[in-house]
C-alpha positions as CSV (number, residue, x, y, z in Angstrom):
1,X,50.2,63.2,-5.2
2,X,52.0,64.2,-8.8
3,X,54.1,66.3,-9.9
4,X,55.0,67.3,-13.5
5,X,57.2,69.4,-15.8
6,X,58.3,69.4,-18.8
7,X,62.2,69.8,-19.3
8,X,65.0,69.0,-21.6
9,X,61.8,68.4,-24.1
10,X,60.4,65.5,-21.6
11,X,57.1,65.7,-20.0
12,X,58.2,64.3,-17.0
13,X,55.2,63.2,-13.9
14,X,56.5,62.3,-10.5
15,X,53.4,60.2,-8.8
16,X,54.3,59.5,-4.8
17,X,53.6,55.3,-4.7
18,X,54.4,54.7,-0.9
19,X,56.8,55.9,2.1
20,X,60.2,55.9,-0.4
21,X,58.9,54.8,-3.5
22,X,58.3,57.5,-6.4
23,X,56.9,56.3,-9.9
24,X,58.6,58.7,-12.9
25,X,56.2,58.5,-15.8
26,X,58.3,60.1,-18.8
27,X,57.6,61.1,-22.3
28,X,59.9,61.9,-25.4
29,X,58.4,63.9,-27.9
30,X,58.4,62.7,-31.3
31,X,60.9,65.7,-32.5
32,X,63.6,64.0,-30.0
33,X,63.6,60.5,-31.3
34,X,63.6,61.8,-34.9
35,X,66.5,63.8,-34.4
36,X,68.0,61.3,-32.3
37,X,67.6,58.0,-35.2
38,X,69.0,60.4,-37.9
39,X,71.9,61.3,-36.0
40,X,72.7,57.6,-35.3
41,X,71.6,56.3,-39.2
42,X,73.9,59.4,-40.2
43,X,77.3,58.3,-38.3
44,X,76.0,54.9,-39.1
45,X,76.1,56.0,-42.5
46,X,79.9,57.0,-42.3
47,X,81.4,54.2,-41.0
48,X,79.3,51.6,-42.8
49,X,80.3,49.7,-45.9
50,X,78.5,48.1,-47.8
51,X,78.8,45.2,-50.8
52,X,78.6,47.4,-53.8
53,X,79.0,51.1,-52.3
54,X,81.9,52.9,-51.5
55,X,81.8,53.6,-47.6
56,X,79.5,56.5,-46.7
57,X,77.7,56.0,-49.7
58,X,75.1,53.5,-49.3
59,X,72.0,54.5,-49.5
60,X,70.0,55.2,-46.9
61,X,66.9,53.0,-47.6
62,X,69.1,49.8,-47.6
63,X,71.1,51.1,-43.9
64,X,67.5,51.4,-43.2
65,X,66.3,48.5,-44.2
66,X,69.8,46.8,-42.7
67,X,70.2,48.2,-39.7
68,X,67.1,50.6,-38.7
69,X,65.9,48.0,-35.9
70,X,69.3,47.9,-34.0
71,X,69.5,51.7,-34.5
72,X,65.9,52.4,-32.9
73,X,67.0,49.8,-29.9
74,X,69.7,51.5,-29.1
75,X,68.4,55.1,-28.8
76,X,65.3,53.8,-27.3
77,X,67.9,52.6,-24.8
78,X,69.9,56.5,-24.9
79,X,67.2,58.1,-24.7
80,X,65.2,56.2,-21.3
81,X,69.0,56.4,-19.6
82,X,68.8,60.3,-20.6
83,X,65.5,60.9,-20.1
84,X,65.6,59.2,-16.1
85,X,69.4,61.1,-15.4
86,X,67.5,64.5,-16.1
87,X,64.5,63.8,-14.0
88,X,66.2,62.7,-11.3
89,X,68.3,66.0,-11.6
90,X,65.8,68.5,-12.1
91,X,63.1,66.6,-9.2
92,X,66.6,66.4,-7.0
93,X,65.4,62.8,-6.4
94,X,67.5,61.0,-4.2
95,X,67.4,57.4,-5.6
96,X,68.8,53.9,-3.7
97,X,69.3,51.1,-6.1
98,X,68.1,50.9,-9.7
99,X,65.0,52.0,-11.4
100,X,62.8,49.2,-11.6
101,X,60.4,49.7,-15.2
102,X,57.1,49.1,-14.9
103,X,55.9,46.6,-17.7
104,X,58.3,45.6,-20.4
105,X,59.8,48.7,-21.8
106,X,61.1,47.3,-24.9
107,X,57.9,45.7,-26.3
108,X,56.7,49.5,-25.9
109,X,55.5,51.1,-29.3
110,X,58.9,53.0,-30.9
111,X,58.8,54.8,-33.5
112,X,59.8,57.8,-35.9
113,X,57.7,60.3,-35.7
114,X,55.5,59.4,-32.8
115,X,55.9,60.4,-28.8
116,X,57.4,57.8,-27.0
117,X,56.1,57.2,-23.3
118,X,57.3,54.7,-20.5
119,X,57.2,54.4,-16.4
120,X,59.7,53.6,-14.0
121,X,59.4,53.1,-10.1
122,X,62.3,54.0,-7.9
123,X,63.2,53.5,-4.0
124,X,64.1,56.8,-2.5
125,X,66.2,57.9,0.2
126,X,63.0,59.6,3.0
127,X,63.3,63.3,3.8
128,X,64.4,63.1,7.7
129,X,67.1,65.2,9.4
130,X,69.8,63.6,11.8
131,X,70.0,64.3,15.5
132,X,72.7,65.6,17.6
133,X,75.8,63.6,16.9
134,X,78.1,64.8,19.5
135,X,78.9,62.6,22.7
136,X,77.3,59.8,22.3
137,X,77.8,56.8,24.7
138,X,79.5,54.0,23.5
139,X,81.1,51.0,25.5
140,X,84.2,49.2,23.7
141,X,84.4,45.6,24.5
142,X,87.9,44.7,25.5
143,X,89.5,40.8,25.0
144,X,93.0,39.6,25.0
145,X,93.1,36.8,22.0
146,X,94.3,34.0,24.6
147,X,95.7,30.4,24.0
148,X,92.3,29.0,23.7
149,X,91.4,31.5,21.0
150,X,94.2,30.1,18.9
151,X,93.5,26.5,19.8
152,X,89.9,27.0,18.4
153,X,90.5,28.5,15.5
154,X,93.5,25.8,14.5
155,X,90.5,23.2,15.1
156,X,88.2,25.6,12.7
157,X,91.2,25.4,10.1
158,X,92.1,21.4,10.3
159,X,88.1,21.6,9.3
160,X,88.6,23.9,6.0
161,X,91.7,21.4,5.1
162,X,90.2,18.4,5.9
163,X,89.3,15.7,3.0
164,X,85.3,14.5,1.7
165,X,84.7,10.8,2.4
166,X,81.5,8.9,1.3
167,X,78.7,8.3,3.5
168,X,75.4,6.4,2.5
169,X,73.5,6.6,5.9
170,X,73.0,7.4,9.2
171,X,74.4,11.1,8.6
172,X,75.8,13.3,11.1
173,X,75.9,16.8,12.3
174,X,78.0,18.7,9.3
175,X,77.9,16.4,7.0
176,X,77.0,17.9,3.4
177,X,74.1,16.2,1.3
178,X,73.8,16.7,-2.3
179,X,71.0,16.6,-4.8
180,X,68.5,18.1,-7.2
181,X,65.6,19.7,-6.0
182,X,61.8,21.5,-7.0
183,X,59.6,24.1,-4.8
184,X,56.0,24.0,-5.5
185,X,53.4,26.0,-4.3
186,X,51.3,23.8,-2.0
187,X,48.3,23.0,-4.5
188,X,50.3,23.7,-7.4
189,X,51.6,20.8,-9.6
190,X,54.3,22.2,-11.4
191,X,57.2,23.9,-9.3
192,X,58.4,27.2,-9.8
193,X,62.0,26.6,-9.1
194,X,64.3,23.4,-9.7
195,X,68.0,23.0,-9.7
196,X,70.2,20.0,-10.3
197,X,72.7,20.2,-7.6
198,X,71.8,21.8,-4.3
199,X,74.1,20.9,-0.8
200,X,72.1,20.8,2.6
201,X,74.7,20.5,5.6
202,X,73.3,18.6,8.1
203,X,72.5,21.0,11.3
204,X,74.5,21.2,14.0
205,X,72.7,24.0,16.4
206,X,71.0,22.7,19.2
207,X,67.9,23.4,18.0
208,X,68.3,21.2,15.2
209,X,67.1,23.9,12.7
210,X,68.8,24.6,9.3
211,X,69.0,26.1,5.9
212,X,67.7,24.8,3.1
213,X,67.8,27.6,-0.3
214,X,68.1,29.9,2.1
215,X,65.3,29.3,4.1
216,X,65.0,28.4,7.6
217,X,63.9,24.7,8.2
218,X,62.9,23.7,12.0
219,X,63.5,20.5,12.9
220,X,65.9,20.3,9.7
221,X,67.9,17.7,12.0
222,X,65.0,15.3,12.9
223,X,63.8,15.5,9.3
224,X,67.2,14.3,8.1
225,X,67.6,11.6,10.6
226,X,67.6,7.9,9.4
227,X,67.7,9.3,5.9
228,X,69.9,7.6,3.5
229,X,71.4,8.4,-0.5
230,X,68.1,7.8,-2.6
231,X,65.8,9.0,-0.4
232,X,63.6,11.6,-1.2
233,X,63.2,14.3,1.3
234,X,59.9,16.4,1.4
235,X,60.2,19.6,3.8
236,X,56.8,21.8,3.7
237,X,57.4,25.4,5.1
238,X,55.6,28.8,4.8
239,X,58.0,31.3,2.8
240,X,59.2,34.6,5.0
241,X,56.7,37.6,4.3
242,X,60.1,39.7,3.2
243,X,61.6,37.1,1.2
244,X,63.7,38.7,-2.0
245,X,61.6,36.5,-4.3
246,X,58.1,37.1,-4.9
247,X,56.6,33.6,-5.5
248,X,58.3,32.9,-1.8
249,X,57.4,35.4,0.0
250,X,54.0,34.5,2.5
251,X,53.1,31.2,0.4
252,X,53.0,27.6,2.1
253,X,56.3,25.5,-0.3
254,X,56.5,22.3,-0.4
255,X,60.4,21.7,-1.0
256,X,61.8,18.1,-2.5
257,X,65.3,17.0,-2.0
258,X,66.7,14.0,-3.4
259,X,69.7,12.6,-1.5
260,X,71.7,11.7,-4.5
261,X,75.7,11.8,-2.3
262,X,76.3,12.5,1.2
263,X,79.9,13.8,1.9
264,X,81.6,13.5,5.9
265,X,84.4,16.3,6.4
266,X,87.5,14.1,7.9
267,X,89.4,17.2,9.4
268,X,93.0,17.6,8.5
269,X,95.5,17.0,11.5
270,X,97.5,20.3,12.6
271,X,100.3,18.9,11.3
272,X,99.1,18.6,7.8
273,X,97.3,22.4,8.5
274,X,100.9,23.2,8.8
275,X,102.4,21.6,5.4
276,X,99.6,23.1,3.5
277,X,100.5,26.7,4.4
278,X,104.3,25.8,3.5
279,X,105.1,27.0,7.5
280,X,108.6,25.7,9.1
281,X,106.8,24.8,13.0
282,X,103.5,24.9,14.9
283,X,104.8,28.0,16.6
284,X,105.0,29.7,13.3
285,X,101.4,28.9,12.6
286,X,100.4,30.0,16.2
287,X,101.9,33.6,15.7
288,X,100.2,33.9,12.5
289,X,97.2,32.7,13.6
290,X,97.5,35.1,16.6
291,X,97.7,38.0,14.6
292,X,94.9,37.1,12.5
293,X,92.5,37.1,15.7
294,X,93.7,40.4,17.1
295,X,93.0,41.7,13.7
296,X,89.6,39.8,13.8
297,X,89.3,41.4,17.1
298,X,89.6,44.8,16.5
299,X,87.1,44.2,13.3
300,X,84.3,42.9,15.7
301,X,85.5,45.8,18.3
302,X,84.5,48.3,16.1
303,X,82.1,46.4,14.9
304,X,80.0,46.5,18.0
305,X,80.7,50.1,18.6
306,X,79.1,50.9,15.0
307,X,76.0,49.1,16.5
308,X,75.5,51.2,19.3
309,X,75.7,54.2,16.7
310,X,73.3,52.6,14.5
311,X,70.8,51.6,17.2
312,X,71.2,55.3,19.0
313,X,70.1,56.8,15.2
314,X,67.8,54.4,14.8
315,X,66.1,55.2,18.0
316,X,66.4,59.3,17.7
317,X,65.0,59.6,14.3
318,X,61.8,58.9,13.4
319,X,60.3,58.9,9.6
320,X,57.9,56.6,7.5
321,X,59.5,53.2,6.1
322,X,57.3,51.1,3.8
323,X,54.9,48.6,5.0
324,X,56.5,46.0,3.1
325,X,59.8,45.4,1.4
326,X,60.3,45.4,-1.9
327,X,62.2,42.2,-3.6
328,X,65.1,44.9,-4.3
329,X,65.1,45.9,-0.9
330,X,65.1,42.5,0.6
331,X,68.1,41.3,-1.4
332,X,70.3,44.2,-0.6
333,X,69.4,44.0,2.7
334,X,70.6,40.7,3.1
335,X,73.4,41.2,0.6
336,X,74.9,43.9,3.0
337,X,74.2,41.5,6.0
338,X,76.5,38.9,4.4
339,X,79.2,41.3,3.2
340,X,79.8,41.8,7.1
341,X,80.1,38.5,8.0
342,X,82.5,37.9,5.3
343,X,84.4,40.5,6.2
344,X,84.1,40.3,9.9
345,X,85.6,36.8,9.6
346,X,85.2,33.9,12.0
347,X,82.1,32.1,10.4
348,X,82.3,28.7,7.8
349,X,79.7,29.7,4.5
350,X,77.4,27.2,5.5
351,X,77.0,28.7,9.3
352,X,76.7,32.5,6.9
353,X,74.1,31.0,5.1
354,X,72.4,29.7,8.4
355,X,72.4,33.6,9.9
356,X,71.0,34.7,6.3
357,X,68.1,32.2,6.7
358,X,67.7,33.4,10.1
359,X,67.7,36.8,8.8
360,X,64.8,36.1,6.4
361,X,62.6,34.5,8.3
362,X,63.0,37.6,10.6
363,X,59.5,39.7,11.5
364,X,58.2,42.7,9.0
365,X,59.0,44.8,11.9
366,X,62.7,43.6,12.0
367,X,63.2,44.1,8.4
368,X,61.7,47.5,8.5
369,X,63.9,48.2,10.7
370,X,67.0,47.3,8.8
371,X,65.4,49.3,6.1
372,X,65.4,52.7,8.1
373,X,68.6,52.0,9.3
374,X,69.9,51.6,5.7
375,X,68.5,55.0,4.9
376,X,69.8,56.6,8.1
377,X,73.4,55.7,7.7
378,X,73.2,57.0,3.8
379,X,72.1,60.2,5.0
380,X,74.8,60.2,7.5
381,X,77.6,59.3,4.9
382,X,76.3,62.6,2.9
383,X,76.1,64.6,5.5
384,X,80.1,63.9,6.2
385,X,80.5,64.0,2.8
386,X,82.1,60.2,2.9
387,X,83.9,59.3,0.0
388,X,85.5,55.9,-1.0
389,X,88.5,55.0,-3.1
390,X,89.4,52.3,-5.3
391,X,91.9,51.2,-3.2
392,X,89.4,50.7,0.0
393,X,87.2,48.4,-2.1
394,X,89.9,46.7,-3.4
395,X,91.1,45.9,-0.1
396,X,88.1,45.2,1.2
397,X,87.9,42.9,-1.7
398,X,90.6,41.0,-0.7
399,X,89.7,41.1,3.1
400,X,86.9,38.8,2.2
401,X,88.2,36.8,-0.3
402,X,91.6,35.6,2.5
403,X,88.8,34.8,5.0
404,X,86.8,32.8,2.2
405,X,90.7,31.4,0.9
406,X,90.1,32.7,-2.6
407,X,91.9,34.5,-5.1
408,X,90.9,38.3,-4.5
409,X,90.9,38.7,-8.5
410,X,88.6,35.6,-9.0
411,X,86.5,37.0,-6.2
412,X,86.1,40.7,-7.5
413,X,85.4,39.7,-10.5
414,X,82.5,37.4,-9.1
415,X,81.3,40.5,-7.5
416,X,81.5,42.4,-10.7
417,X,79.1,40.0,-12.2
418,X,76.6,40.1,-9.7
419,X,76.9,44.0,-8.8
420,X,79.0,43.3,-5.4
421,X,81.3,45.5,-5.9
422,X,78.8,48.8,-5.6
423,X,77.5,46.8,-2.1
424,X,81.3,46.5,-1.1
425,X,81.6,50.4,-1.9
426,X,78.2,51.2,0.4
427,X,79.5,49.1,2.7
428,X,82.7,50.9,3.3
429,X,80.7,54.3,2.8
430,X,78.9,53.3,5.9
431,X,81.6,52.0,8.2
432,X,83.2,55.7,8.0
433,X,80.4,57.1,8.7
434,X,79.2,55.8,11.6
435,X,83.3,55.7,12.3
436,X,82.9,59.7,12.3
437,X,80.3,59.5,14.9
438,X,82.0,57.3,17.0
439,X,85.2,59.7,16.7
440,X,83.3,62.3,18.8
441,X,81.7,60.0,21.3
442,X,82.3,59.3,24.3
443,X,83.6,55.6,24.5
444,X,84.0,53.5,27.9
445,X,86.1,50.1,27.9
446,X,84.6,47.2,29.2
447,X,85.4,43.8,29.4
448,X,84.8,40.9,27.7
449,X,82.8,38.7,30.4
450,X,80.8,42.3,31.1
451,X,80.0,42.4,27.7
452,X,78.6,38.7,27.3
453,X,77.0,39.7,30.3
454,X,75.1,42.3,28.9
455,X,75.0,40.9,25.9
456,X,72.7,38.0,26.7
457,X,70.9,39.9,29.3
458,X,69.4,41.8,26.4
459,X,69.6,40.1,24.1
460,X,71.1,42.8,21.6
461,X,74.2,44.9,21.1
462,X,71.7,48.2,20.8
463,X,70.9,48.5,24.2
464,X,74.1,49.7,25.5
465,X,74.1,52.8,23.2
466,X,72.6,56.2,24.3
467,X,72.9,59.9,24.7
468,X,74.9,61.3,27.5
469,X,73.4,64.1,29.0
């Protein structure tokens, strides 16, 4: 089904691709562009000189002849960023994420004089309304942060100061290999990805499974064993179905690792924990530490209440999702899932990397799900009309970046780079919106060894979340 107009001067179609996916087929008459290039060639004009002219005098074949390519560039660029603002307005699409164009937009034919036509697809939020809100039942997991708490986590900390040794052979749970590697499409001969550098940790889950780029590796452990530096390692594994990356995605890999350094983590003693945070006694340490946990704590308190919100909407609305995600979908998806952990604390980067692999090689169904929940809690953060400061991203910023023991300037501007920031902001946009719901539920205490109780009775967090009636 299409839908087009013509406004601000664009001829503008709207074509319905899938459940959340719109295609926006635009074009720009020829009057627009022309009017557009001489207003840009005649500030260009102004500000320009030339060898030989006085400035604003040069004539305007040779600016032409100069500069007319970088001045067609960039108001083909103006007017696509234009052109898309105003559809979205006048259509009152609702978009999530960036348009994605559809071919290469700036090998299109652009030119004075002529119409200028081009296509973008966009993810959009589903039309769906929100259910009752009001008393919800929601069970808060209560825990005392005990001696053995702080014990644990002093071990987990001796581990992050602890110093790399060598190790040729006969490698051991946690130990960190290093190498280049190539994925190949099994029957293919040239691979479609290589890097020079790569680190595999050596699985330490019971199961003996790992991560290797991401992906989950069964057997990762067995595969590893007797394995020395030099070796080449050859893992074949079928790609998750909602993998990010298209050439992933469904296809049998074949994945070779060459061992070129293996690294063993020689944990620091406490003692030496202590020295490197510049504290006067292990009591000092303890009290700190203490405090961290209860903060931990009450992150992963509310934590667990915002899943029995999530899974309550998630079970009392019901609207289309696409049948598969899209590469763009994937990745945030999995972005937002490791913005949590970081933030949430508690887990090394190689064991968040071993939940994200988990994550992918999760079921279509399971990812659609995280999809429509997604959606949900967007609609629910306009509907309270949540807004979020710089000064909540910025803290959340450097949240993350003490339980990762970086500089929170290094890491926002990391997250800059790579677009984190706008997943920190969503993420935060979230949190107090399902906080609003939870605000006017109605919230039991329970304890902890109830919790794990019903915790691994189900399974899952979303089972104790429901309506009270």
């Amino acid at each position: 089904m299409a839908d087009a107009t013509a406004t601000k001067d664009y001829d503008i179609k709207i074509e319905d691709l899938a459940a959340a996916r719109k295609r926006v087929t635009i074009t720009v008459p020829a009057s627009a562009i022309d009017e557009k290039i001489e207003e840009s060639m005649g500030t260009l004009s102004t500000q320009t000189t030339l060898p030989g002219f006085r400035k604003g005098r040069a004539p305007k074949q040779l600016l032409e002849r100069r500069f007319g390519s970088t001045v067609r560039s960039e108001t083909r660029n103006q007017l696509v960023a234009d052109a898309y603002a105003t559809a979205i307005e006048e259509h009152s699409i609702k978009p999530v994420g960036e348009p994605e164009p559809v071919g290469d937009i700036e090998a299109l034919e652009f030119e004075p004089g002529k119409p200028f036509t081009f296509a973008v697809e966009v993810e959009v939020v589903p039309e769906f309304d929100l259910p009752d809100l009001s008393g919800i039942e929601v069970k808060k997991p209560v825990i005392e942060v005990a001696d053995e708490h702080i014990d644990a986590e002093i071990q987990r900390q001796c581990v992050q100061f602890g110093q790399l040794s060598d190790v040729g052979k006969d490698f051991q749970p946690g130990d960190r290999l290093f190498g280049p590697v190539t994925v190949t499409k099994k029957g293919e001969e040239k691979p479609f990805f290589t890097h020079d550098n790569i680190d595999i940790t050596v699985p330490a889950s019971d199961d003996g499974s790992g991560a290797v780029l991401g992906l989950l590796i069964d057997d990762l452990a067995k595969t590893l064993a007797g394995r020395a530096v030099g070796d080449v390692v050859t893992i074949e594994t079928t790609g998750p179905a909602g993998h990010e990356l298209e050439e992933v995605r469904g296809n049998d890999l074949v994945i070779a690792f060459t061992i070129r350094d293996g690294k063993h983590m020689d944990p620091a003693t406490p003692a030496q924990v202590i020295e490197a945070y510049g504290l006067p006694s292990e009591d000092i340490l303890r009290e700190q530490i203490k405090l961290a946990l209860e903060h931990r704590r009450d992150e992963e308190q509310r934590a667990a209440m915002r899943e029995q919100v999530c899974t309550y909407l998630a079970g009392a609305v019901d609207f289309e999702v696409p049948a598969k995600l899209s590469a763009s979908q994937a990745g945030r998806l999995l972005e937002r899932q490791r913005l949590e952990m970081l933030y949430r604390g508690g887990l090394s980067p190689d064991e968040v990397e071993q939940r994200l692999a988990e994550m992918r090689a999760e079921t279509e169904v399971q990812s659609r799900d995280r999809l429509k929940l997604s959606f949900i809690l967007h609609k629910l953060a306009d509907h309270f009309e949540v807004e979020v400061t710089d000064q909540e991203v910025n803290g959340r910023i450097a949240a993350i970046a003490s339980q990762r023991g970086v500089r929170p300037e290094k890491l926002r501007a990391e997250m800059i780079q790579s677009g984190g920031v706008r997943q920190i902001a969503s993420q935060i946009r979230e949190h107090k919106a399902a906080d609003r719901v939870i605000d006017q539920a109605t919230v039991t205490d329970i304890s902890a060894e109830d919790w794990n109780k019903l915790y691994a009775k189900t399974g899952e967090t979303k089972t104790v979340a429901k309506k009270k009636t």
